[in-house]
PyMOL commands that place a pseudoatom at each C-alpha (Angstrom):
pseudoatom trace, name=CA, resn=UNK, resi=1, chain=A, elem=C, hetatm=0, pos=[-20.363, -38.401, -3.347]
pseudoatom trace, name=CA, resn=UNK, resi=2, chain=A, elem=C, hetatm=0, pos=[-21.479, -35.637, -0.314]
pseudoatom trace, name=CA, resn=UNK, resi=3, chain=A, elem=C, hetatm=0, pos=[-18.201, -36.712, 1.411]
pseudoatom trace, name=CA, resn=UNK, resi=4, chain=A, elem=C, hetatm=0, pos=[-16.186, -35.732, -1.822]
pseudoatom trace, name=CA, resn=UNK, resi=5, chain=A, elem=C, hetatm=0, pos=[-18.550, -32.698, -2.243]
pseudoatom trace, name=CA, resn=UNK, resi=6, chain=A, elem=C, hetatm=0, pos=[-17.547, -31.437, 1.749]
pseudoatom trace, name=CA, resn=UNK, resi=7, chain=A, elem=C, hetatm=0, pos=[-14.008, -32.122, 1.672]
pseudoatom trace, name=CA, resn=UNK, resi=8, chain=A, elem=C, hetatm=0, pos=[-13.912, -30.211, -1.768]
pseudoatom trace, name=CA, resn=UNK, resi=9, chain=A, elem=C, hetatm=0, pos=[-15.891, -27.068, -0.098]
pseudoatom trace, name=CA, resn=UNK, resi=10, chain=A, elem=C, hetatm=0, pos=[-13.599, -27.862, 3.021]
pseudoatom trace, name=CA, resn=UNK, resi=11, chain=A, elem=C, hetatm=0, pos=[-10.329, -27.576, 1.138]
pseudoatom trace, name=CA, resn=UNK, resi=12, chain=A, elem=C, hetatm=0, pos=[-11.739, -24.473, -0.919]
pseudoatom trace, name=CA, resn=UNK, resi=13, chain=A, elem=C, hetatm=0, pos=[-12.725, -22.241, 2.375]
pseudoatom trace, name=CA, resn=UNK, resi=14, chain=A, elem=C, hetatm=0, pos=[-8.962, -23.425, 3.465]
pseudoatom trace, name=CA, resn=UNK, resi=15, chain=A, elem=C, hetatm=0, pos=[-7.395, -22.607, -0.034]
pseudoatom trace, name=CA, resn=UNK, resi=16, chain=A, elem=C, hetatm=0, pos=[-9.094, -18.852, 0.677]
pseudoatom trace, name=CA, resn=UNK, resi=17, chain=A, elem=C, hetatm=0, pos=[-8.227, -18.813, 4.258]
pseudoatom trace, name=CA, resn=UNK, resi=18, chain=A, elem=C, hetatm=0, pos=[-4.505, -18.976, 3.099]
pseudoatom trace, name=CA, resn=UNK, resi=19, chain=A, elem=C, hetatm=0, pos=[-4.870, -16.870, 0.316]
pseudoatom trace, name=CA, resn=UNK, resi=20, chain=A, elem=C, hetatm=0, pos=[-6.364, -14.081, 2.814]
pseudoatom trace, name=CA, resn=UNK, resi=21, chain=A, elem=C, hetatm=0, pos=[-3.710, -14.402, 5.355]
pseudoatom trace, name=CA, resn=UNK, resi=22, chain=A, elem=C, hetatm=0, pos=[-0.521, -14.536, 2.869]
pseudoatom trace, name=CA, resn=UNK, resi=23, chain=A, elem=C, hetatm=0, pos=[-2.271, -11.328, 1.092]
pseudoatom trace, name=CA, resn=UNK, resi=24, chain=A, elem=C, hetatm=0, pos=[-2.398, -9.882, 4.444]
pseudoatom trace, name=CA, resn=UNK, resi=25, chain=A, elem=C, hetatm=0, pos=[1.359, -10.920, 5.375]
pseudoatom trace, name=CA, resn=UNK, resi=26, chain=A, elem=C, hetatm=0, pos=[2.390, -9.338, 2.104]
pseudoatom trace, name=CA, resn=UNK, resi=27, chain=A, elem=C, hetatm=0, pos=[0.744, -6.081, 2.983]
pseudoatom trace, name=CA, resn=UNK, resi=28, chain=A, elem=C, hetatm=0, pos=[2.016, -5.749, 6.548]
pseudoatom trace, name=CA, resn=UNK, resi=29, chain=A, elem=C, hetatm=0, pos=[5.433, -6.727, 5.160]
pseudoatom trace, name=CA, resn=UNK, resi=30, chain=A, elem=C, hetatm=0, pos=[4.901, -3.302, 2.439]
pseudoatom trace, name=CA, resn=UNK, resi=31, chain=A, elem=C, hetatm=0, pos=[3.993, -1.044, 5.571]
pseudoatom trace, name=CA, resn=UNK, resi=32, chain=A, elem=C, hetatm=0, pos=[6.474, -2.447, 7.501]
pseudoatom trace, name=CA, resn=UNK, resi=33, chain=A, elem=C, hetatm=0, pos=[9.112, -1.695, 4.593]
pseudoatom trace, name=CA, resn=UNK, resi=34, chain=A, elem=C, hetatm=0, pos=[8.005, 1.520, 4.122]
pseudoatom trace, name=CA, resn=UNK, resi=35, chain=A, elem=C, hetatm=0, pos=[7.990, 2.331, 7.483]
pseudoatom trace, name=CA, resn=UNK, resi=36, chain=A, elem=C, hetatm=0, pos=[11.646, 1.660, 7.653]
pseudoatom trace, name=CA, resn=UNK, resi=37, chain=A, elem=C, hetatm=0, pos=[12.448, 3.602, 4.375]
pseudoatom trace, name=CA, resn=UNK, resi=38, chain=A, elem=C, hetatm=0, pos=[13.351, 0.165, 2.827]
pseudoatom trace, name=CA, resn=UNK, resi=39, chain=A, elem=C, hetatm=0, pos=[10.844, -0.181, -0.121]
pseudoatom trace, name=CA, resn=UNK, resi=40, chain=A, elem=C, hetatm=0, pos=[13.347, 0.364, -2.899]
pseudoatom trace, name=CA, resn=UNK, resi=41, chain=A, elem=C, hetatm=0, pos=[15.900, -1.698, -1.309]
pseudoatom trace, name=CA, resn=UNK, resi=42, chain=A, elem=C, hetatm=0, pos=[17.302, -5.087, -2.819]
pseudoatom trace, name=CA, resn=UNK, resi=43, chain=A, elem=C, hetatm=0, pos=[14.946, -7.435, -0.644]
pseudoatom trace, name=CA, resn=UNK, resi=44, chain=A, elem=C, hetatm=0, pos=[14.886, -10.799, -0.345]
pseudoatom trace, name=CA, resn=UNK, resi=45, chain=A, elem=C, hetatm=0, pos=[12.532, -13.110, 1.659]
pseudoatom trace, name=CA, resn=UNK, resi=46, chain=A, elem=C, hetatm=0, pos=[13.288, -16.387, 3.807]
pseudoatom trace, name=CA, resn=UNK, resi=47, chain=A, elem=C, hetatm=0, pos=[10.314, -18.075, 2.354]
pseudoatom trace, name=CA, resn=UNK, resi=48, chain=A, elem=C, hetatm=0, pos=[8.797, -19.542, -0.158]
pseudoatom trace, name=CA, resn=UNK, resi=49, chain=A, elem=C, hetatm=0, pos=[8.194, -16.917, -2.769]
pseudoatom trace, name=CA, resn=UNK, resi=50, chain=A, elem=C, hetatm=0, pos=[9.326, -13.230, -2.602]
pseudoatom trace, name=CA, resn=UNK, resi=51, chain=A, elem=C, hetatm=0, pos=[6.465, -10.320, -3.809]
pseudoatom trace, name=CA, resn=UNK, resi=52, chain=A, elem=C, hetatm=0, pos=[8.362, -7.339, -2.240]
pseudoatom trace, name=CA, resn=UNK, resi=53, chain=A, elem=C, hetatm=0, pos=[10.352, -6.306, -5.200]
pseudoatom trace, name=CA, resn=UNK, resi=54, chain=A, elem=C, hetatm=0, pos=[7.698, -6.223, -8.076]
pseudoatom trace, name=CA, resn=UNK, resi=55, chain=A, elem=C, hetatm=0, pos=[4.545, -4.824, -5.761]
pseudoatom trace, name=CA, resn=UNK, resi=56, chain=A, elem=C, hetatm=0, pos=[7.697, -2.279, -4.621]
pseudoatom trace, name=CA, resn=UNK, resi=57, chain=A, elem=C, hetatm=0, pos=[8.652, -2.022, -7.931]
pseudoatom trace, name=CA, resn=UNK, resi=58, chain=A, elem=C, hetatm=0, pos=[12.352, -2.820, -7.066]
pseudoatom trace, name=CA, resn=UNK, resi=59, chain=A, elem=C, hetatm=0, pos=[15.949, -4.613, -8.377]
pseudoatom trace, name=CA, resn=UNK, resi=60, chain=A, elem=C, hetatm=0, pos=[15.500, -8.057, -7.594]
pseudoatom trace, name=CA, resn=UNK, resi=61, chain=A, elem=C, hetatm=0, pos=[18.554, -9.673, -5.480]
pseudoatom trace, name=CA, resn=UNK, resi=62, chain=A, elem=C, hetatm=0, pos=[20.937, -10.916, -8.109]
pseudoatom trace, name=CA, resn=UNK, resi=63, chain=A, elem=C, hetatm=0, pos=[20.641, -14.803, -7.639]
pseudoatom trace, name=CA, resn=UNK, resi=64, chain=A, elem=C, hetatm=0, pos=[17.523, -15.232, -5.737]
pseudoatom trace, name=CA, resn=UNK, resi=65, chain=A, elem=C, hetatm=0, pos=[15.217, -17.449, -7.037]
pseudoatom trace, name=CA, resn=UNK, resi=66, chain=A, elem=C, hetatm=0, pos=[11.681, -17.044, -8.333]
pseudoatom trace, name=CA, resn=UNK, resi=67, chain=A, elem=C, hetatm=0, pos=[10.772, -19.932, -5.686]
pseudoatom trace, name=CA, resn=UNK, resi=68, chain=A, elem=C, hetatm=0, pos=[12.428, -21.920, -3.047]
pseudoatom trace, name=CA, resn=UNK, resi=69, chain=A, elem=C, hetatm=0, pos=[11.658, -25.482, -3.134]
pseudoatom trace, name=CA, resn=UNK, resi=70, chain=A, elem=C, hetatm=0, pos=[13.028, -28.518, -1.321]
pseudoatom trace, name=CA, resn=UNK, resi=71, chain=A, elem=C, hetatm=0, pos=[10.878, -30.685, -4.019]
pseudoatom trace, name=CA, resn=UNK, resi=72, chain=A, elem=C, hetatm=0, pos=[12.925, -28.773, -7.197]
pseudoatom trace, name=CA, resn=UNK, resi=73, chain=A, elem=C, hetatm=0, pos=[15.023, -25.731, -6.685]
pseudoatom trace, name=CA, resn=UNK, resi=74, chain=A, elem=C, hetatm=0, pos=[17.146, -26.857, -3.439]
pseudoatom trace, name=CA, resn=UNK, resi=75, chain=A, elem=C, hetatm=0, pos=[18.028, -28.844, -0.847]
pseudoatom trace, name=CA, resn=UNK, resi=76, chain=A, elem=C, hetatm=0, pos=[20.993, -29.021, 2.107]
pseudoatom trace, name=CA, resn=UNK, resi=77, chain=A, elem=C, hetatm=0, pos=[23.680, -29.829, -0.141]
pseudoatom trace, name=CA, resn=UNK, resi=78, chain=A, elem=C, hetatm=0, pos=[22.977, -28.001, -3.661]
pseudoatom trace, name=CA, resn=UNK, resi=79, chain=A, elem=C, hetatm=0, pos=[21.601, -24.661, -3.185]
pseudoatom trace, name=CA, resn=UNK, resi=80, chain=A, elem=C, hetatm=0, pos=[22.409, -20.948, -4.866]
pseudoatom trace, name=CA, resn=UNK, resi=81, chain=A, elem=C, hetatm=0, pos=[25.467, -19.685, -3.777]
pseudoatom trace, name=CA, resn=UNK, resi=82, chain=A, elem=C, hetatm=0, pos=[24.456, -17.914, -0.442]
pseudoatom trace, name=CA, resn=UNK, resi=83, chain=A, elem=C, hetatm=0, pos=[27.050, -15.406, 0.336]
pseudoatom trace, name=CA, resn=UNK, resi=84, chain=A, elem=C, hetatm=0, pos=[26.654, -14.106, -3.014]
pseudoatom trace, name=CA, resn=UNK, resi=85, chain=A, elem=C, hetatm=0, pos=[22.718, -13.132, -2.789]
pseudoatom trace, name=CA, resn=UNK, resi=86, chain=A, elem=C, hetatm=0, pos=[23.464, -11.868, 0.697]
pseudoatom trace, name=CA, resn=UNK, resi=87, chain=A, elem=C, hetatm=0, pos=[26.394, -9.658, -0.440]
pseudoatom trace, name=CA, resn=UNK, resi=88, chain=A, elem=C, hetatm=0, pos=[23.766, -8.232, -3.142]
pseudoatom trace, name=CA, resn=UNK, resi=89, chain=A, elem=C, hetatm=0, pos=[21.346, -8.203, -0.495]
pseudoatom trace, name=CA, resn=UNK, resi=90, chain=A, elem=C, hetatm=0, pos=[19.941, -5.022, 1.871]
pseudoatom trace, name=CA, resn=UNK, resi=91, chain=A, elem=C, hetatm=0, pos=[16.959, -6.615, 3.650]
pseudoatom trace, name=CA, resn=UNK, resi=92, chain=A, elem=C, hetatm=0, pos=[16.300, -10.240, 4.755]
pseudoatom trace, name=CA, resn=UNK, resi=93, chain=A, elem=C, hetatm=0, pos=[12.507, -10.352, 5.474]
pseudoatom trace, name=CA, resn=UNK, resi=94, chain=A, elem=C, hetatm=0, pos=[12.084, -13.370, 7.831]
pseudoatom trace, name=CA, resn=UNK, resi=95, chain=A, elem=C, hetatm=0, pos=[8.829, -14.566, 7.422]
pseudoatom trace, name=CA, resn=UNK, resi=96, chain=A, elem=C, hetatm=0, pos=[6.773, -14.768, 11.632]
pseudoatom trace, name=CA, resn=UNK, resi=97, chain=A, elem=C, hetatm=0, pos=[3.338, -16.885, 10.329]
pseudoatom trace, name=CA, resn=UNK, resi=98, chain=A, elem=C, hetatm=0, pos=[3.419, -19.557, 7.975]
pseudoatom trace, name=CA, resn=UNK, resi=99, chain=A, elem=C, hetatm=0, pos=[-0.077, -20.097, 6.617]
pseudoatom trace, name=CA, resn=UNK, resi=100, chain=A, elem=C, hetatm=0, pos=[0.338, -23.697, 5.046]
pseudoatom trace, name=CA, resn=UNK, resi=101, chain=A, elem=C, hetatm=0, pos=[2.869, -26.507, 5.855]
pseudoatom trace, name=CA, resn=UNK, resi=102, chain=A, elem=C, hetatm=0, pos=[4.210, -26.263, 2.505]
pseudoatom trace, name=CA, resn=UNK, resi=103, chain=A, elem=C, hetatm=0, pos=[5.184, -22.503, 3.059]
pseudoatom trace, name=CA, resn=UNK, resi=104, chain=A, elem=C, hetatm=0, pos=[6.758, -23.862, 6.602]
pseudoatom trace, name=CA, resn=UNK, resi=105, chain=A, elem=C, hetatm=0, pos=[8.876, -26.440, 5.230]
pseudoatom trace, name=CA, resn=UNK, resi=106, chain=A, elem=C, hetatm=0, pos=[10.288, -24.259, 2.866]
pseudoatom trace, name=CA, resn=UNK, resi=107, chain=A, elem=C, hetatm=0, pos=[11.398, -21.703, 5.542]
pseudoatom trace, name=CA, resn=UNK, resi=108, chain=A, elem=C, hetatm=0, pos=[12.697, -23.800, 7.680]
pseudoatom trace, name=CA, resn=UNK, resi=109, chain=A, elem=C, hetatm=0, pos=[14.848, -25.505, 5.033]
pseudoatom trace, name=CA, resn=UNK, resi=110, chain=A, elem=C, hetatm=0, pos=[15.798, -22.566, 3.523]
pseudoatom trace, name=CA, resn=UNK, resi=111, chain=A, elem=C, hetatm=0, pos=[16.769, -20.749, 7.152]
pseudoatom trace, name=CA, resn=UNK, resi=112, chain=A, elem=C, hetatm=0, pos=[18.705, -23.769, 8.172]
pseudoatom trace, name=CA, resn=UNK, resi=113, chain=A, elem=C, hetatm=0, pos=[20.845, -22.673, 5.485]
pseudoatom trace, name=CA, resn=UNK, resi=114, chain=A, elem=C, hetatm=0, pos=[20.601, -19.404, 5.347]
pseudoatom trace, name=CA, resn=UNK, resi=115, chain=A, elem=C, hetatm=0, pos=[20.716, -18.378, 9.334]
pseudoatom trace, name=CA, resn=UNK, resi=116, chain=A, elem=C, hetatm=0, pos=[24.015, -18.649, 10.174]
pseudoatom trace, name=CA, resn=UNK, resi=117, chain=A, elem=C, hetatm=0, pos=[25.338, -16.213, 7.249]
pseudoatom trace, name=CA, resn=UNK, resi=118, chain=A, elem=C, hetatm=0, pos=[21.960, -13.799, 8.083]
pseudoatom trace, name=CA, resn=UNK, resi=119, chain=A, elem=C, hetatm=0, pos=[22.993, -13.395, 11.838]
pseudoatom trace, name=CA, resn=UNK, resi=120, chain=A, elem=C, hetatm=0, pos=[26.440, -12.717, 10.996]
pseudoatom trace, name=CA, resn=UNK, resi=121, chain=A, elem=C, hetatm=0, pos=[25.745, -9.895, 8.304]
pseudoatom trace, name=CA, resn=UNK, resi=122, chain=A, elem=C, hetatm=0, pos=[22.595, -8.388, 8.970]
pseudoatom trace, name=CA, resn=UNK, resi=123, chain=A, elem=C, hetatm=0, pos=[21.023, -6.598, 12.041]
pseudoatom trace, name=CA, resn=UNK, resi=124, chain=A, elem=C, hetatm=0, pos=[17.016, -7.047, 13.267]
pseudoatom trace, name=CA, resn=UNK, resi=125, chain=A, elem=C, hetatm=0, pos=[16.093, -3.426, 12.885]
pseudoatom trace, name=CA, resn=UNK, resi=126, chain=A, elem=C, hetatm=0, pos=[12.326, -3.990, 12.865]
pseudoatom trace, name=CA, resn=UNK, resi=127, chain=A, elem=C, hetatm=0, pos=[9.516, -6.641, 13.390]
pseudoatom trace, name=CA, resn=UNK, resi=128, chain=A, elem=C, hetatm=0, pos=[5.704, -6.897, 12.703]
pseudoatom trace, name=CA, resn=UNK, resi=129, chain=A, elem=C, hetatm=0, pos=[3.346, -9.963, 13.630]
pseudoatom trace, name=CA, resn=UNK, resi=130, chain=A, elem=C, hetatm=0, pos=[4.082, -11.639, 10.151]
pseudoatom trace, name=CA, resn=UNK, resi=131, chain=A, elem=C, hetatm=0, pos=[8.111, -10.238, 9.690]
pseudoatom trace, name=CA, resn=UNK, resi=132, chain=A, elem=C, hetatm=0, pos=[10.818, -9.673, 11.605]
pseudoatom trace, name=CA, resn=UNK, resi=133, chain=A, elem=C, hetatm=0, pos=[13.567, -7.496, 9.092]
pseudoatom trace, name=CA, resn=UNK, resi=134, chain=A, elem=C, hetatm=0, pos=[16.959, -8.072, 8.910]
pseudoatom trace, name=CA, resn=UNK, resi=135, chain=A, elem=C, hetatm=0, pos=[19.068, -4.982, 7.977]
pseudoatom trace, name=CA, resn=UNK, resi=136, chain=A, elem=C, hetatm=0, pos=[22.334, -5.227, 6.111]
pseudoatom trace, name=CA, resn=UNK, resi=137, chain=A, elem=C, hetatm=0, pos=[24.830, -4.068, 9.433]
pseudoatom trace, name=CA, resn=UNK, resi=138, chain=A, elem=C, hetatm=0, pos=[27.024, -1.009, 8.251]
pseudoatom trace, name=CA, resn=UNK, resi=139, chain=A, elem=C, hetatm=0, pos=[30.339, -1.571, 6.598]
pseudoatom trace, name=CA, resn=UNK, resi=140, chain=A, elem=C, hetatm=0, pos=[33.622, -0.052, 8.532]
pseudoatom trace, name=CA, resn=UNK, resi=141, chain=A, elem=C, hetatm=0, pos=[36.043, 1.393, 7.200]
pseudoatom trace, name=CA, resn=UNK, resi=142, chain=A, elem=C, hetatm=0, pos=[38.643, 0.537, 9.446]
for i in range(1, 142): cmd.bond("trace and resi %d" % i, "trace and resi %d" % (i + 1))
show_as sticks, trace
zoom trace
């Protein structure tokens, strides 16, 4: 029973520990966005979850999902239509710290899929310790 009772307290202090650092991710990535005039831009996250458009009170990216999952929402082969949400897109926030392996799994699935289409369209126009922001790259008109 006291070795159920410590790895319950054990798993609580690291349930807050993540909850703290993800809170403080989310607030560096606000400053960061406002910094860069980018809070009421279409934004969409390479992670898990993205907060930035209701704490920003912004549009959501038409076609983003509420969550990425390999477990339920995606995988490899069957995933959104990524050129789509990227043409609706005007920042790719690229997630630095992962504070859980869940939350690292997710991103690295998700970039594998998403990387190739991100480097090709968007620009790195700023970076924090928890972010690194990917800028739609200006259109031509040739």
């Amino acid at each position: 029973v006291d070795h159920v009772r410590a790895f319950a307290q054990i798993r609580q202090q690291t349930v807050e520990i993540n909850d703290q650092t993800y809170w403080a991710s989310v607030k560096d990535g606000i400053v960061l966005l406002e910094q860069q005039g980018l809070k009421k831009s279409r934004i969409m996250t390479i992670g898990y979850t993205n907060p930035f458009p209701p704490l920003l009170r912004a549009s959501a990216v038409l076609g983003d999902q509420i969550w990425w999952s390999t477990v339920d929402t995606f995988n490899p082969q069957e995933h959104p239509d990524v050129e789509k949400i990227l043409d609706g897109t005007d920042v790719v926030m690229e997630p630095l710290w992962h504070d859980d392996p869940h939350r690292q799994t997710q991103y690295n699935a998700k970039w594998t899929i998403f990387r190739p289409f991100v480097e090709e369209r968007f620009d790195v126009t700023a970076q924090s310790f928890y972010w690194k922001v990917w800028q739609k790259k200006s259109q031509s008109l040739d």
